[in-house]
LUMKE-946531 format. One record per atom (N, C-alpha, C): atom name; residue number from 1; y, x, z; residue in one letter. Coordinates in steps of 0.1 Angstrom, whole numbers, always signed. Example, Ala and Ser with C-alpha at 12.3 -4.5 7.8 and 13.67 -1.06 7.14 Angstrom:
2
<r at="N" i="1" north="-57" east="+132" up="+78" aa="A"/>
<r at="CA" i="1" north="-45" east="+123" up="+78" aa="A"/>
<r at="C" i="1" north="-33" east="+132" up="+78" aa="A"/>
<r at="N" i="2" north="-22" east="+128" up="+71" aa="S"/>
<r at="CA" i="2" north="-11" east="+137" up="+71" aa="S"/>
<r at="C" i="2" north="+0" east="+129" up="+79" aa="S"/>
END
This chain:
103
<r at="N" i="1" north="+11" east="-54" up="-20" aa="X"/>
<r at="CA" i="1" north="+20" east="-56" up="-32" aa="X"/>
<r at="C" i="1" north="+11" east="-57" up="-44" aa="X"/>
<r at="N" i="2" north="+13" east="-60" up="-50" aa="X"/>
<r at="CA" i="2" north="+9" east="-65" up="-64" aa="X"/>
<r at="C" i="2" north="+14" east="-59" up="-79" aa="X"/>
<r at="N" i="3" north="+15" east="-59" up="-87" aa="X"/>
<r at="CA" i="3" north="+20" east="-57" up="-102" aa="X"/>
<r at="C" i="3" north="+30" east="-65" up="-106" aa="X"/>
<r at="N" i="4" north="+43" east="-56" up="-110" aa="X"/>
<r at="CA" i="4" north="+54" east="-71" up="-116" aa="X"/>
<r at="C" i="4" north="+48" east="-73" up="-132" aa="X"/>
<r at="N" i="5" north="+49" east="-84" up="-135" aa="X"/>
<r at="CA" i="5" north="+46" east="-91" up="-147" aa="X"/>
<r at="C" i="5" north="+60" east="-93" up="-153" aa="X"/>
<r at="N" i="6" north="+59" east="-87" up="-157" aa="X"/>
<r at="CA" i="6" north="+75" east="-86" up="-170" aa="X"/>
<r at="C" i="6" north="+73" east="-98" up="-181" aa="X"/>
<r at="N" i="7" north="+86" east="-101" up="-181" aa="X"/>
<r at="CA" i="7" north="+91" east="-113" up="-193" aa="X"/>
<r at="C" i="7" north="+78" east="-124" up="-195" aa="X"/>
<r at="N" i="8" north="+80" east="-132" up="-184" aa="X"/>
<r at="CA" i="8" north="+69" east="-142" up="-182" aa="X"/>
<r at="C" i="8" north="+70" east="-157" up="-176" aa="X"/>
<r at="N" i="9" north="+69" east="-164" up="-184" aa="X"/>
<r at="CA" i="9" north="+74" east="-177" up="-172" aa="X"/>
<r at="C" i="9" north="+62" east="-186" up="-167" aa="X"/>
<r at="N" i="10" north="+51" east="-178" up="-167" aa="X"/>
<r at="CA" i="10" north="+38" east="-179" up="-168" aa="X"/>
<r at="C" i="10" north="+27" east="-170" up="-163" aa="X"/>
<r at="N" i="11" north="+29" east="-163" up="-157" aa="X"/>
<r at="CA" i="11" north="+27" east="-149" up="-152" aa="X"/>
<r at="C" i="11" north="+11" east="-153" up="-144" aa="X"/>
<r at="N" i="12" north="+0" east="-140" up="-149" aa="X"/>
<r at="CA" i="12" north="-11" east="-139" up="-142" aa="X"/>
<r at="C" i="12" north="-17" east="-130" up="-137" aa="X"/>
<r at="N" i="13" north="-18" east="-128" up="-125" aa="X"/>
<r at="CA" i="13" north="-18" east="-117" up="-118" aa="X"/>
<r at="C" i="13" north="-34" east="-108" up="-119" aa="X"/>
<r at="N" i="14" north="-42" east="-118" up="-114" aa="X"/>
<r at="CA" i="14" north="-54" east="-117" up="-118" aa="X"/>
<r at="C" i="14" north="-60" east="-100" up="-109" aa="X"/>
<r at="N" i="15" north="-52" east="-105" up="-98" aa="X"/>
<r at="CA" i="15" north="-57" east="-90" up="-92" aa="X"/>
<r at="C" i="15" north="-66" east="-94" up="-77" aa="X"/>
<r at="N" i="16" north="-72" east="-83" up="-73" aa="X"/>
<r at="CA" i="16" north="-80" east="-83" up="-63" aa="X"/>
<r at="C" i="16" north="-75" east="-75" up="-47" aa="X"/>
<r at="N" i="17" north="-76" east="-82" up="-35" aa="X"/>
<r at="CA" i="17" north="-68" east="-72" up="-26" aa="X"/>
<r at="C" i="17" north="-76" east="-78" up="-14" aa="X"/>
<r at="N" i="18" north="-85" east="-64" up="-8" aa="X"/>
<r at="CA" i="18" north="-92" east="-70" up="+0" aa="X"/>
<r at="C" i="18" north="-85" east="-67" up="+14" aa="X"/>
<r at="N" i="19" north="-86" east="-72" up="+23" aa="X"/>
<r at="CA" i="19" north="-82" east="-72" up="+40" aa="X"/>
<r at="C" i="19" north="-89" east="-74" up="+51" aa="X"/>
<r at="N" i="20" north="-85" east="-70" up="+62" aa="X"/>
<r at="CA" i="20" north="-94" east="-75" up="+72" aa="X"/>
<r at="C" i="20" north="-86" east="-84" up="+81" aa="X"/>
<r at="N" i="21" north="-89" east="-99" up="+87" aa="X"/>
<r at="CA" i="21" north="-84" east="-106" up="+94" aa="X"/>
<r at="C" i="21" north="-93" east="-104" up="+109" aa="X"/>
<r at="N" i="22" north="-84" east="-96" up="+117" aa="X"/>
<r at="CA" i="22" north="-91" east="-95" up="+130" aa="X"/>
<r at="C" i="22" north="-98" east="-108" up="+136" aa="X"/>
<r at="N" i="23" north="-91" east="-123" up="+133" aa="X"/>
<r at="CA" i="23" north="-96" east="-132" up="+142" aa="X"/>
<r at="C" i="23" north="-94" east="-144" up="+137" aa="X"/>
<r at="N" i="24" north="-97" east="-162" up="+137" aa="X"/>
<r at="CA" i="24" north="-97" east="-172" up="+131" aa="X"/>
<r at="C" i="24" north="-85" east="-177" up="+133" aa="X"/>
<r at="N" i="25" north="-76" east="-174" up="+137" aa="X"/>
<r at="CA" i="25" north="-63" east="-178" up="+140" aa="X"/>
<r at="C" i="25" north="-55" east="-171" up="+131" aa="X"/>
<r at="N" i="26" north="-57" east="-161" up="+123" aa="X"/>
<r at="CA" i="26" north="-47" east="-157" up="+117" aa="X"/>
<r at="C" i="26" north="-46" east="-163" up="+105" aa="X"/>
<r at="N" i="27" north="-33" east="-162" up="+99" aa="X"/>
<r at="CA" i="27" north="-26" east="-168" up="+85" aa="X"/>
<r at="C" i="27" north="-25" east="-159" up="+75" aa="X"/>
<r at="N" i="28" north="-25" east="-163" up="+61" aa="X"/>
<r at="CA" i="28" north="-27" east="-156" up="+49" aa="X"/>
<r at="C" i="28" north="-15" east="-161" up="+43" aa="X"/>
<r at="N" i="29" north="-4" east="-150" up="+40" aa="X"/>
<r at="CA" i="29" north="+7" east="-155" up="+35" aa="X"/>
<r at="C" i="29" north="+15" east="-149" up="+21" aa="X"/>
<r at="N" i="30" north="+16" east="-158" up="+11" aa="X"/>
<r at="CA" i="30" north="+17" east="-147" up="-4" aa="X"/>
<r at="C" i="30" north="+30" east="-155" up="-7" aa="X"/>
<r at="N" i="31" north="+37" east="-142" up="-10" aa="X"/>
<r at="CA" i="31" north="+52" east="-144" up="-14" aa="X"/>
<r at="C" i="31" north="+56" east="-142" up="-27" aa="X"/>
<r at="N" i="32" north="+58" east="-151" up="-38" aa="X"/>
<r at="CA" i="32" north="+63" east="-145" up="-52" aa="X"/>
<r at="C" i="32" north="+80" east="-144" up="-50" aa="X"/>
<r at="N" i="33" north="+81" east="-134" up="-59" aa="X"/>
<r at="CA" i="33" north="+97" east="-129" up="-58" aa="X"/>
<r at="C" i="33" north="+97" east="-126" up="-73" aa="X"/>
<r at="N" i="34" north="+115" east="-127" up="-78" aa="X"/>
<r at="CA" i="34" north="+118" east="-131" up="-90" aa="X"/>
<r at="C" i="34" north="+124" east="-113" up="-92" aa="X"/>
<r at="N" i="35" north="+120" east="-100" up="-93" aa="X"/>
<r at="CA" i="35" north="+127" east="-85" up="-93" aa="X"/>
<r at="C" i="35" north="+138" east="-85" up="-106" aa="X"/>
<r at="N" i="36" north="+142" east="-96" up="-109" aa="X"/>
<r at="CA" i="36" north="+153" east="-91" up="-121" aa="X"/>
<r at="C" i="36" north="+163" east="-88" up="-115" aa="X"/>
<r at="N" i="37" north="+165" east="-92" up="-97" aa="X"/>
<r at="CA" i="37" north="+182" east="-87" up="-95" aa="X"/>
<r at="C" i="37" north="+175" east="-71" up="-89" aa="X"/>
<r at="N" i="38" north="+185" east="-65" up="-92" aa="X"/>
<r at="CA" i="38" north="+183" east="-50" up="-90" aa="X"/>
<r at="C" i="38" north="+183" east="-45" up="-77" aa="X"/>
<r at="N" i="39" north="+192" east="-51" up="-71" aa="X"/>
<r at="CA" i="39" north="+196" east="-48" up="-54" aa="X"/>
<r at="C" i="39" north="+185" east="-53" up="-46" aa="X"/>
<r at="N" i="40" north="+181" east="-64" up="-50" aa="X"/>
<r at="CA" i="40" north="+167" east="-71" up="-39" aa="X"/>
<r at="C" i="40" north="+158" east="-81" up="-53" aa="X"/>
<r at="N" i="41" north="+151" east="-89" up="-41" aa="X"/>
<r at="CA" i="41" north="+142" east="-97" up="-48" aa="X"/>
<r at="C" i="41" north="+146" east="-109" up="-48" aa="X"/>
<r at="N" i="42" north="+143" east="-119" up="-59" aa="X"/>
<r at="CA" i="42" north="+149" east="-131" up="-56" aa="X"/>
<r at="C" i="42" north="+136" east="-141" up="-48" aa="X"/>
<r at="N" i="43" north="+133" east="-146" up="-42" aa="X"/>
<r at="CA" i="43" north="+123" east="-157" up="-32" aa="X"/>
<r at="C" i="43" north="+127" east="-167" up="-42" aa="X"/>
<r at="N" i="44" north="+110" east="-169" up="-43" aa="X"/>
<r at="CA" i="44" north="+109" east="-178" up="-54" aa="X"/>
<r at="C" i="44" north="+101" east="-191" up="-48" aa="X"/>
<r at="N" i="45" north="+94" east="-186" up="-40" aa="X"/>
<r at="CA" i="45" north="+83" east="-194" up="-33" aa="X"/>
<r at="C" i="45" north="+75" east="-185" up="-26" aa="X"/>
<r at="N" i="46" north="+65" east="-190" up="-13" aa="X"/>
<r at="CA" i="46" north="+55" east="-191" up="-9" aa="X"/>
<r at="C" i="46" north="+41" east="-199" up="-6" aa="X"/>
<r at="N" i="47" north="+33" east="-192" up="-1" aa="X"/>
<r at="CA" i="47" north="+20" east="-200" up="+2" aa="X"/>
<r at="C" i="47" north="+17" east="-194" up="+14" aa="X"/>
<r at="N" i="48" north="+13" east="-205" up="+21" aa="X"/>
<r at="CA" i="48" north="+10" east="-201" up="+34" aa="X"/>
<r at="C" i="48" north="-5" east="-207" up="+40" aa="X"/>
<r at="N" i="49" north="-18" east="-200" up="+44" aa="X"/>
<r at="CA" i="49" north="-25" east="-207" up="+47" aa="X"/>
<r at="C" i="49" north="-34" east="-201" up="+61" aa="X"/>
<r at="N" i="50" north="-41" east="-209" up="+71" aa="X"/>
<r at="CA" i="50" north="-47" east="-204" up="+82" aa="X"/>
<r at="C" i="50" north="-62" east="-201" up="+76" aa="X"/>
<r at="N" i="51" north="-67" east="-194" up="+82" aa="X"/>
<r at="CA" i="51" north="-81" east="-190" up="+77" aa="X"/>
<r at="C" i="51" north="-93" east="-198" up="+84" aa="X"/>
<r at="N" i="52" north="-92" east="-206" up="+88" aa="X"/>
<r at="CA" i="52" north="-98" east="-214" up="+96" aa="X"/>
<r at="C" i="52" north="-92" east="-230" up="+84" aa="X"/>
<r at="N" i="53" north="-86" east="-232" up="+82" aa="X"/>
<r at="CA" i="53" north="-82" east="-238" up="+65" aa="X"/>
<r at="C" i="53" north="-94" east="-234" up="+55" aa="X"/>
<r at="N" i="54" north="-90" east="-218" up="+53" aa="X"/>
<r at="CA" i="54" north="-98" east="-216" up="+41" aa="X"/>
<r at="C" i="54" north="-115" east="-216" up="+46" aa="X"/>
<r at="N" i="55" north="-120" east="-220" up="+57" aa="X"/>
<r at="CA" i="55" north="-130" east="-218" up="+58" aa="X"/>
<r at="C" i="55" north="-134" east="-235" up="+56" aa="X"/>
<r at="N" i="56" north="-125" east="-243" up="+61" aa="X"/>
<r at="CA" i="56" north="-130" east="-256" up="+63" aa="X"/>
<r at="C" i="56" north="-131" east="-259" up="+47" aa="X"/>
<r at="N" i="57" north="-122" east="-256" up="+38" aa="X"/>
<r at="CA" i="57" north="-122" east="-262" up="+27" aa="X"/>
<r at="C" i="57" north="-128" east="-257" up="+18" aa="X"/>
<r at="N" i="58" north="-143" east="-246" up="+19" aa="X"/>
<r at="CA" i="58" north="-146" east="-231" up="+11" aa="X"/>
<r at="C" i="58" north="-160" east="-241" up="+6" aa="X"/>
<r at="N" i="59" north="-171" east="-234" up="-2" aa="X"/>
<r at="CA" i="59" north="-181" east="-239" up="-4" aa="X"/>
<r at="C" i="59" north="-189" east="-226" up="-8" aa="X"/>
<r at="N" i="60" north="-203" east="-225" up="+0" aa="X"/>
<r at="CA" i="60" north="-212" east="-218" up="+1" aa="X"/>
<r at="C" i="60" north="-216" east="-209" up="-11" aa="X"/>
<r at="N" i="61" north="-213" east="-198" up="-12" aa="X"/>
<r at="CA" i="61" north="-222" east="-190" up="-25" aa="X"/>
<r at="C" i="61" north="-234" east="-181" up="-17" aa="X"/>
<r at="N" i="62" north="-244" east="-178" up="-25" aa="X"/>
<r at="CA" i="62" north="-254" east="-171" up="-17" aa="X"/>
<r at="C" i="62" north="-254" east="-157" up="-29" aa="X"/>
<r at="N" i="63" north="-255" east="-145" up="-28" aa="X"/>
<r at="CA" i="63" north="-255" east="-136" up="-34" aa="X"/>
<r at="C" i="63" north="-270" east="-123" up="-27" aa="X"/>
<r at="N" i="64" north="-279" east="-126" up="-30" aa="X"/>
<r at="CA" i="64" north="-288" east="-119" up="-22" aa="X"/>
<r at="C" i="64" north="-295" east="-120" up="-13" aa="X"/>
<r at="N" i="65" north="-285" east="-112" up="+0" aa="X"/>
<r at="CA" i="65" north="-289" east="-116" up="+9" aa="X"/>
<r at="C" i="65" north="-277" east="-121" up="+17" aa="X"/>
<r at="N" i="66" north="-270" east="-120" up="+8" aa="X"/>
<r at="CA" i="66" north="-255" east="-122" up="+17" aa="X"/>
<r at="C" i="66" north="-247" east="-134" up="+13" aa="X"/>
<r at="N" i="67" north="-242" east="-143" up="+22" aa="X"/>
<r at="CA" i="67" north="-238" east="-152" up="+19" aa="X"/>
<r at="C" i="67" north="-223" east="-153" up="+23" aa="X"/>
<r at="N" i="68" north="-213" east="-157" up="+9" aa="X"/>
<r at="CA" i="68" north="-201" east="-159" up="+9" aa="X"/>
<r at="C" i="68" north="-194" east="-173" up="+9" aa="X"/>
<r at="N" i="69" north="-180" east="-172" up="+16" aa="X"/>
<r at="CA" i="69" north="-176" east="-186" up="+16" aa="X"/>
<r at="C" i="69" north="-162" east="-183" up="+6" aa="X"/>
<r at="N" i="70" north="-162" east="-194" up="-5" aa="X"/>
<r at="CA" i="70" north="-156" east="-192" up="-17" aa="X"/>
<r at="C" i="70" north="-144" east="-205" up="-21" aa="X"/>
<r at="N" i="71" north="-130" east="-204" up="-18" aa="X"/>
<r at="CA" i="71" north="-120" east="-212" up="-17" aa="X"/>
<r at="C" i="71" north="-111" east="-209" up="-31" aa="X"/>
<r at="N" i="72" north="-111" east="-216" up="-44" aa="X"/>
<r at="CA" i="72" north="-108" east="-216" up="-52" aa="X"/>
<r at="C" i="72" north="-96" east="-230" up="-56" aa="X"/>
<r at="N" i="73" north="-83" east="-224" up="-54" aa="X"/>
<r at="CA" i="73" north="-74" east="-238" up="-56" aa="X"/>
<r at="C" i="73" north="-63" east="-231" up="-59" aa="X"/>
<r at="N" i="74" north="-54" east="-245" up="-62" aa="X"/>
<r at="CA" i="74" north="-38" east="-242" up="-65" aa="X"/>
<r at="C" i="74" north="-31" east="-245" up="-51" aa="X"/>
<r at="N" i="75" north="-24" east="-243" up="-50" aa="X"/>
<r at="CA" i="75" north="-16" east="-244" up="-39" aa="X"/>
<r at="C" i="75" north="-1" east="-246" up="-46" aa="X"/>
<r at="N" i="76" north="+8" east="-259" up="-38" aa="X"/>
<r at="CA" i="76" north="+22" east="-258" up="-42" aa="X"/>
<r at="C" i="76" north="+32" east="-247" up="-37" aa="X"/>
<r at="N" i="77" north="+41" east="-241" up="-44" aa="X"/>
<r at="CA" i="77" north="+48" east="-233" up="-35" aa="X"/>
<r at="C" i="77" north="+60" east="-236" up="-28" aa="X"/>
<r at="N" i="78" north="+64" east="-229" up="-13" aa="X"/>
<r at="CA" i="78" north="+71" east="-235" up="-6" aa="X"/>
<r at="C" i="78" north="+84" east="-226" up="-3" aa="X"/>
<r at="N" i="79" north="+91" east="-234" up="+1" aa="X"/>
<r at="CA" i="79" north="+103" east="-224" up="+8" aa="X"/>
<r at="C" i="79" north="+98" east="-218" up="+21" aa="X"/>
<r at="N" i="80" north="+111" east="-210" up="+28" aa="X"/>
<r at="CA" i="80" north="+106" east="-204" up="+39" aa="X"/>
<r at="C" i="80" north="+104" east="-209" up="+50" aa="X"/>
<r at="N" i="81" north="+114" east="-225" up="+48" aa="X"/>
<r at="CA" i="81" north="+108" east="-235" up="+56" aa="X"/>
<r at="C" i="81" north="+100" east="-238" up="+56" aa="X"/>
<r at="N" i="82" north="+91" east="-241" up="+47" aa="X"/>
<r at="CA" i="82" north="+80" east="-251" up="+46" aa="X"/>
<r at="C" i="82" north="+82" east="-262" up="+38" aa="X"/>
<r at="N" i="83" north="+98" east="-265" up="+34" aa="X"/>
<r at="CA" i="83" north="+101" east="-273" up="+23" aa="X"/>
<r at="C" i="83" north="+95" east="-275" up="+10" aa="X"/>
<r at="N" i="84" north="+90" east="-280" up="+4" aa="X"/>
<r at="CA" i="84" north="+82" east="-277" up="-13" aa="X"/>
<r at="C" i="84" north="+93" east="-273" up="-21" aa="X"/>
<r at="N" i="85" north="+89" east="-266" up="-34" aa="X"/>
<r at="CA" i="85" north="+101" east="-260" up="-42" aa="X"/>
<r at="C" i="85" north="+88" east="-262" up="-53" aa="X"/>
<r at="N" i="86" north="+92" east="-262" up="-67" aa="X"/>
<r at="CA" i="86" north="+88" east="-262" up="-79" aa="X"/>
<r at="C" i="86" north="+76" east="-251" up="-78" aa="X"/>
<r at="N" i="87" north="+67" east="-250" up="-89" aa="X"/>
<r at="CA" i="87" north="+58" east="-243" up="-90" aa="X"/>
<r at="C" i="87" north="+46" east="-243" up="-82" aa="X"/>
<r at="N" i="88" north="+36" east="-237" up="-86" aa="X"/>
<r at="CA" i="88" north="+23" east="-236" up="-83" aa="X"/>
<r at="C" i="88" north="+18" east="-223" up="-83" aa="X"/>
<r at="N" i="89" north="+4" east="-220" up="-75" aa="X"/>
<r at="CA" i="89" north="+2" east="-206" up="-72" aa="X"/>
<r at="C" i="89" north="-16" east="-210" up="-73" aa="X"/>
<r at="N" i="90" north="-23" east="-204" up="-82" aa="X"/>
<r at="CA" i="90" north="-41" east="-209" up="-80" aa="X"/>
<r at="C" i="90" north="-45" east="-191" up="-71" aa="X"/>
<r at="N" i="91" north="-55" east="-198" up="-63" aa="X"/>
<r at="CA" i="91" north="-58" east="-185" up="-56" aa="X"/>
<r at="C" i="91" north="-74" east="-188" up="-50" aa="X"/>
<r at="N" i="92" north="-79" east="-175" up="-54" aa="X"/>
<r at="CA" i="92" north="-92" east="-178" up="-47" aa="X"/>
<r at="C" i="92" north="-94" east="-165" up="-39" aa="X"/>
<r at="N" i="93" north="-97" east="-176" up="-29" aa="X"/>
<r at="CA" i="93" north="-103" east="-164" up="-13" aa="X"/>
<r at="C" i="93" north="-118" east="-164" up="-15" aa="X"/>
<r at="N" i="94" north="-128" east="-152" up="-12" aa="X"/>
<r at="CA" i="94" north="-135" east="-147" up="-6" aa="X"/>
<r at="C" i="94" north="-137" east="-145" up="+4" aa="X"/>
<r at="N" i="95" north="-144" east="-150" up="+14" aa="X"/>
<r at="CA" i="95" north="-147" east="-148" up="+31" aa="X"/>
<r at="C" i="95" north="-161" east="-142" up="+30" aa="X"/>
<r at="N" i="96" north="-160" east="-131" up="+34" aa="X"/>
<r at="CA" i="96" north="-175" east="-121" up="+46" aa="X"/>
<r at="C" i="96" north="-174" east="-121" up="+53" aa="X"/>
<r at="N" i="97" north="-186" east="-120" up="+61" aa="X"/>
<r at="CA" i="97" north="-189" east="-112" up="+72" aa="X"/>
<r at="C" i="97" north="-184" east="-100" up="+73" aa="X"/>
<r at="N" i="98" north="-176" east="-99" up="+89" aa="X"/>
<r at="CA" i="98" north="-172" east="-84" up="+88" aa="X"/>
<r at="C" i="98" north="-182" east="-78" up="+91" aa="X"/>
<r at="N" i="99" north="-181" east="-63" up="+85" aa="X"/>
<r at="CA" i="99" north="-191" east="-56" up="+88" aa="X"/>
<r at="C" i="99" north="-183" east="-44" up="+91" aa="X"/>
<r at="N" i="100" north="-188" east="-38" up="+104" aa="X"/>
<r at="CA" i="100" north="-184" east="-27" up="+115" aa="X"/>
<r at="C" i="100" north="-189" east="-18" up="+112" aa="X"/>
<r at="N" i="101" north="-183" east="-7" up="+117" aa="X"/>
<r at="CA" i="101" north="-188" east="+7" up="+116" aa="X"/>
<r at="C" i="101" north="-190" east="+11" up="+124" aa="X"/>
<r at="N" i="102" north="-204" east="+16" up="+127" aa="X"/>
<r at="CA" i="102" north="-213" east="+21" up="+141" aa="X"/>
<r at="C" i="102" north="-207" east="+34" up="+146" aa="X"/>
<r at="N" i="103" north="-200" east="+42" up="+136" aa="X"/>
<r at="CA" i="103" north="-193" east="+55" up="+142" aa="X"/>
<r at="C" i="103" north="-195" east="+54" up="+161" aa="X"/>
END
């Protein structure tokens, strides 16, 4: 979860959330929701993307010795079909190397 941005029709989130995707088949899915109604959230839109996507469409950063793959875009947002709905969402992924713990 993220931070609600109060009184905004423009809203920037500008936050960082790291994860681990066990495998190249999995999906990365971000949901904005509208919290003015009190009882629930309103669905405003989604983004939905496979990680095997964000790899094909990324471009190479080198940092060291470690090299990152770096996917910087907008994305339209959708219903929960998959239908388009108004609005846009910019988002940039980071991809590493997992790195394991010898434990």
């Amino acid at each position: 979860l993220s931070t609600v941005k109060k009184a905004s029709q423009d809203p920037v989130w500008n936050e960082e959330l790291a994860f681990t995707l066990p495998c190249l088949n999995e999906r990365v899915v971000i949901q904005i929701a509208d919290r003015h109604a009190v009882a629930h959230e309103a669905f405003m839109g989604m983004v939905q993307i496979g990680v095997k996507d964000i790899m094909q469409r990324t471009y190479n950063i080198k940092r060291k010795e470690d090299a990152h793959l770096i996917l910087d875009t907008w994305f339209f947002l959708k219903q929960k079909n998959g239908a388009p709905m108004g609005g846009n969402l910019r988002v940039v992924f980071t991809l590493e190397a997992g790195v394991g713990d010898d434990d």
